[in-house]
MARTI-379530 format. One line per 10 residues: number of its first residue (from 1); their letters; for each residue z, y, x of N, C-alpha, C, O. Coordinates in steps of 0.001 Angstrom, whole numbers, plus 500000, padded with zeros to 6 digits. Atoms other than C-alpha are relative to their C-alpha. Layout:
! residues N
NUM = A = Z Y X Z Y X Z Y X Z Y X; ... $
//
This chain:
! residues 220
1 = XXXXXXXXXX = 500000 498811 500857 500000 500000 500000 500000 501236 500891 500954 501625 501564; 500013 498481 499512 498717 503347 501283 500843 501128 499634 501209 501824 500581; 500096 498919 500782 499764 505814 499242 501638 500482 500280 502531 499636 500320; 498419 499598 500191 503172 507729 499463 500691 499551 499675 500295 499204 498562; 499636 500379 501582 505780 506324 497756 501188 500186 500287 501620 500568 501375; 498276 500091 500125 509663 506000 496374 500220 498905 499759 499895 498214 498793; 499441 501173 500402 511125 503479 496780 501155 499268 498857 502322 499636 498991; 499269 500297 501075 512872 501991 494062 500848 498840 499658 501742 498838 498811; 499282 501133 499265 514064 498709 495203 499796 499236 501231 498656 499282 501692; 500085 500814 498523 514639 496444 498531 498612 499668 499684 498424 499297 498526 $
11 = XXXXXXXXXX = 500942 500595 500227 510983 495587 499007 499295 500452 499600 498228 500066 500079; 501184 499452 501053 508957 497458 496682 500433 501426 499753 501509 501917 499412; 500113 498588 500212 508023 500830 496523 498770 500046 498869 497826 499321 498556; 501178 499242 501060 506258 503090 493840 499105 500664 500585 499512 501146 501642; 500856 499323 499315 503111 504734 494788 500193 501778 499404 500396 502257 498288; 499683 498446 500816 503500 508465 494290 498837 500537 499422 498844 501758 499266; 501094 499408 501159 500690 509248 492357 500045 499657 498476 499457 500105 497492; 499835 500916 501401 502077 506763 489687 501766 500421 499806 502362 499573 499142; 498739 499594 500168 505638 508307 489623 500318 501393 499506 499943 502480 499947; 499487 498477 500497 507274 510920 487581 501056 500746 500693 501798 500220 501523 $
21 = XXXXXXXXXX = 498887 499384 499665 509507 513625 488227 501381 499213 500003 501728 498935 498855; 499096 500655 500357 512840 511667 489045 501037 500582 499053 501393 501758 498980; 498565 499269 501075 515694 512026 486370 500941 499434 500484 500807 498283 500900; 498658 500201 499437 519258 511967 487493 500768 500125 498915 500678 501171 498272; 498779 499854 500728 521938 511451 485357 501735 499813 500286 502189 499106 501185; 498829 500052 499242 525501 511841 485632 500870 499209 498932 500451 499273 497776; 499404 500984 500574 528340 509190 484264 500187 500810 498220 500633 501937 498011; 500030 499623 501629 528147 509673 480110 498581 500551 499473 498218 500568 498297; 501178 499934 500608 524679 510827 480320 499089 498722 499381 499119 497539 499722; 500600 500431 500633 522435 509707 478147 498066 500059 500310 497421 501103 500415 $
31 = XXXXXXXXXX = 501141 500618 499244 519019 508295 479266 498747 500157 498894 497717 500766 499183; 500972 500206 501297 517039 507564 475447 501179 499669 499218 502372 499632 499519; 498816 500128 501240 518637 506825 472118 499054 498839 499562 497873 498671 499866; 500580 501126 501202 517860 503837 469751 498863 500673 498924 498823 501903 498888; 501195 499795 501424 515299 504525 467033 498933 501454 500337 498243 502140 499582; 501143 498865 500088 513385 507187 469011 498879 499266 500596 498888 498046 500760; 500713 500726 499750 510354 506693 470254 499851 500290 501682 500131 501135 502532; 499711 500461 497998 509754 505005 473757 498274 500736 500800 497072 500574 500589; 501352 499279 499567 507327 507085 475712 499627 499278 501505 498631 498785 502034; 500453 500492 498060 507808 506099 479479 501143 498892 500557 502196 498555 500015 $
41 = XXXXXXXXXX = 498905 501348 499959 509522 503244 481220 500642 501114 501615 500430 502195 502164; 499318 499341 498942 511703 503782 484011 500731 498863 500658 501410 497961 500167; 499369 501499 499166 512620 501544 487247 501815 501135 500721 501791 502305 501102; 498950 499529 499871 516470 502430 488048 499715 499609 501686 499347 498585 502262; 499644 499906 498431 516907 503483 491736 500973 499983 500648 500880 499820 501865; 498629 499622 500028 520528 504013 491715 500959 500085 499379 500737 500947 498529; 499204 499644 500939 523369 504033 490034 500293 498620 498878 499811 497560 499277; 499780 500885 501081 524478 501727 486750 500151 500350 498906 501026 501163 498607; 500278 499596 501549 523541 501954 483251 500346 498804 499236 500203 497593 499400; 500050 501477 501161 524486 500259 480180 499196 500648 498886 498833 501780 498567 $
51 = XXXXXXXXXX = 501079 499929 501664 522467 499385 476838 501118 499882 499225 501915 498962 499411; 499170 500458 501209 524604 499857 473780 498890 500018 498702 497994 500794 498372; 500660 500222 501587 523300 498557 470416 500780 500072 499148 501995 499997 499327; 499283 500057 501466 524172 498749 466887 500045 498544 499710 499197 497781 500174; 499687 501343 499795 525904 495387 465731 500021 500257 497851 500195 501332 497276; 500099 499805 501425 525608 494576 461545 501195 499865 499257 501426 499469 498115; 498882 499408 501059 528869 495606 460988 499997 501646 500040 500915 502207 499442; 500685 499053 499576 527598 498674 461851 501038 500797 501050 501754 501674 500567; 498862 500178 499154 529849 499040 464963 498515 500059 501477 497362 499629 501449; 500000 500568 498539 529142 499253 468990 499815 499010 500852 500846 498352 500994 $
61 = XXXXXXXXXX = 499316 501295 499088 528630 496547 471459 499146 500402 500927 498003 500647 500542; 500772 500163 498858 527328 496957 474962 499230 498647 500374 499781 497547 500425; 501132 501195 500132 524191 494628 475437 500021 499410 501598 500164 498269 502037; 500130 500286 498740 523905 494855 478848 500144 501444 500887 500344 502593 500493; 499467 499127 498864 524334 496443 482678 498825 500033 500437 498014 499165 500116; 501253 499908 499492 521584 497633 484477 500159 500655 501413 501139 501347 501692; 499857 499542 498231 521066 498539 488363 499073 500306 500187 498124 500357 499404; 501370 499929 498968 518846 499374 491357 498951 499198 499831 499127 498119 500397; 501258 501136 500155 515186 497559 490302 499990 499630 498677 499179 498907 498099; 500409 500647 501791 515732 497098 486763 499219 501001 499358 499352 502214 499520 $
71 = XXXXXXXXXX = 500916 498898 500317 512963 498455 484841 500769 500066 497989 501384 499145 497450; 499040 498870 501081 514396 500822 481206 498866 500230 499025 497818 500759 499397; 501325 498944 500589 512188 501621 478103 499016 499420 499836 498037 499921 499283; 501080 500999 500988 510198 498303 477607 499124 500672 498630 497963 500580 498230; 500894 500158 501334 509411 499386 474537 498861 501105 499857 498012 501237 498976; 501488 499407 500022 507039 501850 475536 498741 499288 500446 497693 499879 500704; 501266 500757 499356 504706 498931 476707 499168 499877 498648 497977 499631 498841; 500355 500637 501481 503908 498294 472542 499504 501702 499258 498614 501863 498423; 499705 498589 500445 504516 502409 471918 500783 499483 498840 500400 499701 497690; 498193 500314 500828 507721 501194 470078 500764 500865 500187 500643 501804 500973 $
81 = XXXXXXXXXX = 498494 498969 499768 511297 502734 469424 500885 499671 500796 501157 498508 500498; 498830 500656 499305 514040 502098 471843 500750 499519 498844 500845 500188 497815; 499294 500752 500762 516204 499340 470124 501156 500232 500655 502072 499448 500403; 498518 500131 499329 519089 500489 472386 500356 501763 500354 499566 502707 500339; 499730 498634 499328 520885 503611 473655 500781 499627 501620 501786 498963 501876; 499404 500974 499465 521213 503084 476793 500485 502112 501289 499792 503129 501301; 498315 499274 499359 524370 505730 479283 499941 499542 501706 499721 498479 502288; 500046 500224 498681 524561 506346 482716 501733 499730 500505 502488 500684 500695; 498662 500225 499469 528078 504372 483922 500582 500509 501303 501806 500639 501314; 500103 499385 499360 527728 505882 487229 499191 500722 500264 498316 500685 499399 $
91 = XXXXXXXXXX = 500775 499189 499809 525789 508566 488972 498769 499174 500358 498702 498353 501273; 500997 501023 499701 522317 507155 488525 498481 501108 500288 498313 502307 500065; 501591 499197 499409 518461 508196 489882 499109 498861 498980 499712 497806 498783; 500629 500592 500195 515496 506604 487977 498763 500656 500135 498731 501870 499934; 501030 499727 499874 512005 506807 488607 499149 499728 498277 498968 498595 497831; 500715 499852 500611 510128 507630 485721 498562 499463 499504 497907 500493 499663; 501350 500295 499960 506496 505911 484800 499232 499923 498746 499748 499324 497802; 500623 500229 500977 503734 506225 482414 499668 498295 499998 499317 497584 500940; 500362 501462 500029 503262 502748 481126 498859 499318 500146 498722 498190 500620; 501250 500527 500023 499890 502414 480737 499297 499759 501532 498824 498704 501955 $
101 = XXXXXXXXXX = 499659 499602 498473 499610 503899 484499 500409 498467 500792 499725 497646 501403; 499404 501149 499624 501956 501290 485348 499443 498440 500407 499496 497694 501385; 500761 501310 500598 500112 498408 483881 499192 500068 500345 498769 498913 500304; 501414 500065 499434 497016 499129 485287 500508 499667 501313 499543 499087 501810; 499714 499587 498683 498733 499217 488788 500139 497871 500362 500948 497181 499741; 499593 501630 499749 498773 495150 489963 500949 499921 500637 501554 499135 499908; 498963 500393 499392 501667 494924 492316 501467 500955 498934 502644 500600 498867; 498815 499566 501076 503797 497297 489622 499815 499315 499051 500874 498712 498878; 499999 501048 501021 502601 495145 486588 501126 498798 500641 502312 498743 500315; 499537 500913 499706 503648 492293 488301 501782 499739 500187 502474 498752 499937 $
111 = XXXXXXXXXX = 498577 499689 499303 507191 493677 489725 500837 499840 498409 501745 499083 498066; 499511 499673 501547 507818 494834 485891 500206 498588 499366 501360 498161 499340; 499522 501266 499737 507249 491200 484879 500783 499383 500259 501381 498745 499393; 498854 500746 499583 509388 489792 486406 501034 500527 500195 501970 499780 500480; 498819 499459 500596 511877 492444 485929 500222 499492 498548 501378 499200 498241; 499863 500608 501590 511528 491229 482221 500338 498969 499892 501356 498794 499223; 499520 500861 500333 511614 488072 482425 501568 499381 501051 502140 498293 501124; 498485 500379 499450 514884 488257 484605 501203 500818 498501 502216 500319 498010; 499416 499506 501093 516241 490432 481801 500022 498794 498790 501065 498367 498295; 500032 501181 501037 515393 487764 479328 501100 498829 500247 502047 498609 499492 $
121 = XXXXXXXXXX = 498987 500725 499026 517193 485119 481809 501576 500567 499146 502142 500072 498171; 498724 499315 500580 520437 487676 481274 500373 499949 498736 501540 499790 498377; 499800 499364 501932 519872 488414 477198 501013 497973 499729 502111 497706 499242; 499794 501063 500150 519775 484230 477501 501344 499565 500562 501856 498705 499844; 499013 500385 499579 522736 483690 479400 501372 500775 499304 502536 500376 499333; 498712 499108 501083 524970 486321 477131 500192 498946 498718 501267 498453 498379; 500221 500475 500928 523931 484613 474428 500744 498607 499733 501578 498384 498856; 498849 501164 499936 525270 481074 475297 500993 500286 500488 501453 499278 501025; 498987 499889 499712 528115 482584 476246 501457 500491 499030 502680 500613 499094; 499606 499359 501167 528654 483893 473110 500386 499000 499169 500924 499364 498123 $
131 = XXXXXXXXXX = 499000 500964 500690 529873 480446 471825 501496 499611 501185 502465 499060 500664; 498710 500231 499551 532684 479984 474188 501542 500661 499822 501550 501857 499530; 498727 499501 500392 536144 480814 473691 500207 501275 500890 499904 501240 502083; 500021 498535 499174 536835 484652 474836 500759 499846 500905 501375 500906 501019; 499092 499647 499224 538937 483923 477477 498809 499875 501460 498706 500596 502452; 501043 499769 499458 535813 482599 478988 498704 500136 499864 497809 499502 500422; 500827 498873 500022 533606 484915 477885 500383 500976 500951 499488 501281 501740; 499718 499547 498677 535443 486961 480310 499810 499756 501135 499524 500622 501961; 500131 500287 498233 535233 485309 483447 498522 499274 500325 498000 499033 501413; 501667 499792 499614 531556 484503 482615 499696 501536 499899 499276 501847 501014 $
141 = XXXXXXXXXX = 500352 498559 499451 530914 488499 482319 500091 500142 501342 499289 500749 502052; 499080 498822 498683 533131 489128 485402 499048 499140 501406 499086 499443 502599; 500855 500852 498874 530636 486457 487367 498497 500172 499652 497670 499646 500396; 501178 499750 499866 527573 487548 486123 499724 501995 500451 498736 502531 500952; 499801 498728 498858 528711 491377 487303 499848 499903 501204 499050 500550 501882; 500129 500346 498250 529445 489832 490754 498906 500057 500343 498355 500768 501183; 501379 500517 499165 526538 488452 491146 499218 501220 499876 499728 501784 500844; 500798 498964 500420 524249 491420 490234 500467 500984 500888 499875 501154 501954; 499485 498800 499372 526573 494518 491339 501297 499800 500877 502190 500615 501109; 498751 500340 498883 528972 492584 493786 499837 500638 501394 498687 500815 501797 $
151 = XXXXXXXXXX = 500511 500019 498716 529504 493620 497359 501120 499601 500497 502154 499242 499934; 499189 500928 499136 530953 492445 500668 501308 500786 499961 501281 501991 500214; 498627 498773 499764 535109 493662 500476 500401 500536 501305 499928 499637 502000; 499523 499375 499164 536370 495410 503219 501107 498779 501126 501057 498570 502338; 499346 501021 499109 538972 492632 504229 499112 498491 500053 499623 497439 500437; 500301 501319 499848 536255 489950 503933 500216 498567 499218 499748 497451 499446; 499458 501027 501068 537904 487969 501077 499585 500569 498369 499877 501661 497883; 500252 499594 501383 536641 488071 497570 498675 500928 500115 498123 501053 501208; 500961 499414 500210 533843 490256 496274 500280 501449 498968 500726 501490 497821; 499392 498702 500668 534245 494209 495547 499184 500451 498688 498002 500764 498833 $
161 = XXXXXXXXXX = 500713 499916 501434 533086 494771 492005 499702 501707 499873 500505 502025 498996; 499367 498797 500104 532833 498699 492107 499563 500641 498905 499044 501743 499081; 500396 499553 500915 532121 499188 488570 501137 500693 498851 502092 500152 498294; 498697 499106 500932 534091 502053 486396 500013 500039 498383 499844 500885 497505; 500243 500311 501201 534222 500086 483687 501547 500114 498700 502453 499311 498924; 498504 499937 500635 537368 500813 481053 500295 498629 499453 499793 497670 500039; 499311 501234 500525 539168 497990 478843 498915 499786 498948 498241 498798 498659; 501341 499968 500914 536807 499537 476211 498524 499170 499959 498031 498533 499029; 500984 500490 499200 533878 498446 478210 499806 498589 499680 499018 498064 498893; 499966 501240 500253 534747 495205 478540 500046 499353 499148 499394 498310 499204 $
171 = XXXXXXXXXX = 499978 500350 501110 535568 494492 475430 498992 499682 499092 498824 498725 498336; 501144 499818 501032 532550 495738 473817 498559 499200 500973 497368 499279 500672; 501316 500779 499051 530313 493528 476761 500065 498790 499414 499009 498223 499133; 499161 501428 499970 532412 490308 475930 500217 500348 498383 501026 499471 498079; 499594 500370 501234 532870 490796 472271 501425 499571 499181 501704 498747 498311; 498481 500761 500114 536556 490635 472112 500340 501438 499259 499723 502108 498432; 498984 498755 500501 539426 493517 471680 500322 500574 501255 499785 500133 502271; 499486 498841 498987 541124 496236 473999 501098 499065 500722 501310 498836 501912; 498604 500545 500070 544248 494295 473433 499900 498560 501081 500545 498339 502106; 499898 500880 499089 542863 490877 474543 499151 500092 501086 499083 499083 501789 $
181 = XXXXXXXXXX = 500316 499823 498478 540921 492270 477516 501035 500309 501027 500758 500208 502223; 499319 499405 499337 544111 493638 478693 501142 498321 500533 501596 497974 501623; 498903 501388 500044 546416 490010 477936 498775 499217 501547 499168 498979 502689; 500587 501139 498956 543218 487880 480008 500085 500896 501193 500687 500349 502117; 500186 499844 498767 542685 490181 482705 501508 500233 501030 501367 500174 502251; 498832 500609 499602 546605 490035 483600 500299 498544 500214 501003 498302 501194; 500076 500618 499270 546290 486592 483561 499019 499585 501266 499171 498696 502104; 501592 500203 498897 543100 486538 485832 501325 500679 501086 502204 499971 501578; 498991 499457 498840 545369 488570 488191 500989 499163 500317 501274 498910 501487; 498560 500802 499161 548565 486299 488072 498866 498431 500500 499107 497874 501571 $
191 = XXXXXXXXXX = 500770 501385 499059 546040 483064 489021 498886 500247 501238 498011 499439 501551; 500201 499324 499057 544973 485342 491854 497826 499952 499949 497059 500195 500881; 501741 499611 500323 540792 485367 490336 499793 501210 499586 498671 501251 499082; 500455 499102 499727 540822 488815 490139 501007 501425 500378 502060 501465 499742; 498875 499503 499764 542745 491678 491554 499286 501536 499826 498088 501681 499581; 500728 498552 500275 542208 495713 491269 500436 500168 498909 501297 499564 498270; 500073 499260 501269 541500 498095 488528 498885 500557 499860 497964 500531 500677; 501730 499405 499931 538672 499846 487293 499595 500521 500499 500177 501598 500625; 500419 499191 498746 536587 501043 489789 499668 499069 501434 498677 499047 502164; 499626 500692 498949 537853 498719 492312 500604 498429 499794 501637 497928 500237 $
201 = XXXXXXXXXX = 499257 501429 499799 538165 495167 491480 499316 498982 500822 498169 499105 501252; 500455 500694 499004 537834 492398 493498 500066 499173 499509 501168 498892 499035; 499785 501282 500684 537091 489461 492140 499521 498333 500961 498537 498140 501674; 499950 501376 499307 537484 485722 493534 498662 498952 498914 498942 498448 497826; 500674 500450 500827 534222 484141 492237 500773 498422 499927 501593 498536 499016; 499321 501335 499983 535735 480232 492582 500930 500242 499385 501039 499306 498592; 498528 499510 500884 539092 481804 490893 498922 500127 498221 499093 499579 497133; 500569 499451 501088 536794 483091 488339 499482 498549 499003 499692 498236 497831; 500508 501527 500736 534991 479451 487759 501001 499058 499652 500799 498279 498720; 498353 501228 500332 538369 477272 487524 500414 500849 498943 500490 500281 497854 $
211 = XXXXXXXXXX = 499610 499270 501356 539412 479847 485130 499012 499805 498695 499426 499519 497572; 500969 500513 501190 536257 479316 482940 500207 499134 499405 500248 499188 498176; 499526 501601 500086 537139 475746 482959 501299 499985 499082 501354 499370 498017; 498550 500247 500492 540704 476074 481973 499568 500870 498319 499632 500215 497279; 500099 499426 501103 539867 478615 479180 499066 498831 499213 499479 498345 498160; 500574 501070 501047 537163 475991 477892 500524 498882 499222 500401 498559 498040; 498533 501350 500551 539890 472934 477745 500673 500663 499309 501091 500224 498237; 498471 499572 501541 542282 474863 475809 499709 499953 498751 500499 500206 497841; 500783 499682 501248 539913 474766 473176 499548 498310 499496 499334 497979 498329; 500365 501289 500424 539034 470996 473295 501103 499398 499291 500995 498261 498831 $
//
């Protein structure tokens, strides 16, 4: 690839002739809304976003987390409405793109792709997770965060989660309450699978999986 570009994830850059003005948002901004209409997509460069949807009690629930390389705004590939509103959780950068633009482009088609169907992957893995007992529904969230927005900790043990996520948050990711995000993630702490607070937790992925386990048996 000749052409100028921004990079937008490890590996893959945008060509700058096919890139919009970047938009920056700051934590509570707001990115698109649900039911408007989807004009341009957008690959996230920085930062962490969530999707919240409307649920048919007509209520809240965060759908999903989004990072560096995830592409925003699908639904301008159809000229559809965003089905989501989706909030900048930290200070985030996204690159901007006309879709059509996009789609003509072969190594961005392709990238997009398979940004989708990793998103799909995710929608699919919420989904069966969504029959298990909430205790692990939790410690599947808190391991599919890791994996995604984990990094190496400082002392070398565990994995630093650095997401400024409230009780709220969690709750409304995992489908639970305030109340019992607050009861599991005290025990997650006393069986030493996750330690911190928001912002700063560290979580023991192997702590995290024996805990899955145990929450599943309690239920058999």
């Amino acid at each position: 690839m000749t052409d100028a570009a921004l990079t937008a994830h490890p590996g893959f850059a945008i060509p700058s002739t096919l890139a919009l003005p970047t938009r920056v948002l700051e934590p509570g901004d707001t990115l698109y809304e649900e039911g408007r209409e989807a004009s341009s997509l957008y690959i996230v460069g920085s930062g962490v976003l969530k999707a919240i949807v409307p649920t048919s009690m007509g209520k809240e629930r965060i759908a999903d987390l989004y990072g560096p390389g995830d592409v925003l705004g699908t639904a301008a590939l159809d000229g559809g409405l965003h089905a989501e509103t989706v909030q900048a959780v930290h200070d985030a950068q996204l690159t901007p793109l006309d879709p059509q633009q996009a789609m003509n482009d072969k190594r961005l088609r392709e990238y997009i792709l398979r940004s989708l169907a990793r998103q799909l992957r995710h929608a699919r893995e919420a989904l069966d997770d969504a029959e298990l007992p909430v205790g692990a529904r939790v410690t599947r969230a808190f391991l599919r965060l890791t994996e995604r927005f984990g990094q190496a900790s400082d002392s070398g043990e565990g994995v630093k989660l650095p997401l400024a996520l409230t009780h709220e948050d969690l709750a409304s990711l995992t489908g639970s309450s305030r109340v019992t995000i607050t009861r599991i993630l005290g025990e997650l702490r006393q069986e030493g699978a996750l330690s911190g607070t928001r912002g700063v937790y560290l979580a023991n992925p192997k702590g995290l999986e024996a805990a899955t386990d145990e929450y599943v048996m309690q239920v058999l």
